[in-house]
C-alpha positions in Angstrom: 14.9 -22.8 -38.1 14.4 -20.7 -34.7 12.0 -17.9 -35.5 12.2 -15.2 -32.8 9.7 -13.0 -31.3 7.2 -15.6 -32.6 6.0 -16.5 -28.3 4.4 -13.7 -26.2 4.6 -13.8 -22.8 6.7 -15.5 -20.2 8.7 -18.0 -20.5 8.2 -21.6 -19.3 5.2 -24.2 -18.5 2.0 -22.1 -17.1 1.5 -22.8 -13.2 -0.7 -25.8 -12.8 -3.8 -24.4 -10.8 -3.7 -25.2 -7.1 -6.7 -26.3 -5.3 -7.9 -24.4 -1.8 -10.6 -26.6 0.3 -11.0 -23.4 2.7 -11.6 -20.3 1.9 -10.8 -18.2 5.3 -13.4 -16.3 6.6 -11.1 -13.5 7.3 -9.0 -10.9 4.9 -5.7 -10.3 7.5 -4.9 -10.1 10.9 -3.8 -6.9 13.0 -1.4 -6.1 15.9 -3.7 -5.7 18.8 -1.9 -2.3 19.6 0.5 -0.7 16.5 2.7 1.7 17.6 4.8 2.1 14.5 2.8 1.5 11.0 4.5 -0.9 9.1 4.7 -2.5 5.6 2.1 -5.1 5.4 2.9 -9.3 4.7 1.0 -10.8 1.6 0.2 -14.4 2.5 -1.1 -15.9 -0.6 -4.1 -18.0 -0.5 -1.7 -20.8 -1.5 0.3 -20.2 1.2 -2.2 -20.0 3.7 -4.1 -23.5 2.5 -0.5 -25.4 2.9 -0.1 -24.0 6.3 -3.5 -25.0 7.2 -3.1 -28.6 6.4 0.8 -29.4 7.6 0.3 -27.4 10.8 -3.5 -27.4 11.5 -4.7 -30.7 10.4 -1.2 -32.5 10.9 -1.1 -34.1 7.2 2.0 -35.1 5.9 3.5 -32.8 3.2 2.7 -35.2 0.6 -1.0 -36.1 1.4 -1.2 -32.2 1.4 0.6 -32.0 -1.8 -2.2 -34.7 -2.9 -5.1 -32.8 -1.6 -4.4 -29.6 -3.3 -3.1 -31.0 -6.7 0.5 -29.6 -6.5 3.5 -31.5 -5.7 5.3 -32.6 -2.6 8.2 -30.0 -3.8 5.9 -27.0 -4.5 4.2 -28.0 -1.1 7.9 -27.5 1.0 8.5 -24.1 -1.0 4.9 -22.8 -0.3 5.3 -24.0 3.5 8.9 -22.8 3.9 8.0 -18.9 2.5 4.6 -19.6 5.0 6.1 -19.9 7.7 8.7 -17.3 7.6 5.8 -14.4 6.6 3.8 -15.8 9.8 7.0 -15.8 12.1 8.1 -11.9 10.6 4.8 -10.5 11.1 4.6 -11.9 14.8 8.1 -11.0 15.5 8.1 -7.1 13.6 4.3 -6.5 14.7 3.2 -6.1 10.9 0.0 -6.8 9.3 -1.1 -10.0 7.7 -3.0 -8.9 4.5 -4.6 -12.5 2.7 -4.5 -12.7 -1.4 
């Protein structure tokens, strides 16, 4: 028998933890010159670790996927939503604020 209410929470698996091999140094980056102030862009720690290895150190997405314990999927997402906070913020002149 299904017993409801029994489960408290959300639904689904819990995230697997993710493993970061570089903490930056830094907590965001800043226009040079705003003239307008905008709404920052939150660039998880995550995010920032995938982008580091694809783009910086020119791993592959699944030896990245391998290094930080996710998988190669999770890697593509993280990189995808990554690369489209870095490329808004340049183009708009917003704020990148690190999490």
């Amino acid at each position: 028998m299904y017993r409801r209410g029994w489960r408290r929470g959300r639904r689904g698996r819990p995230p697997k933890p993710v493993r970061i091999g570089v903490i930056p140094p830094v907590g965001g980056f800043y226009p040079i010159n705003p003239r307008v102030q905008r709404d920052p862009i939150y660039l998880e720690l995550a995010e920032f670790e995938v982008l580091r290895l694809v783009d910086q150190e020119g791993l592959s997405q699944e030896e990245a996927g391998e290094r930080m314990g996710i998988s190669r999927g999770t890697v593509w997402r993280l990189l995808q939503s990554a690369r489209k906070k870095v490329a808004t913020a340049i183009a708009e002149g917003r704020p990148i604020y690190l999490r």
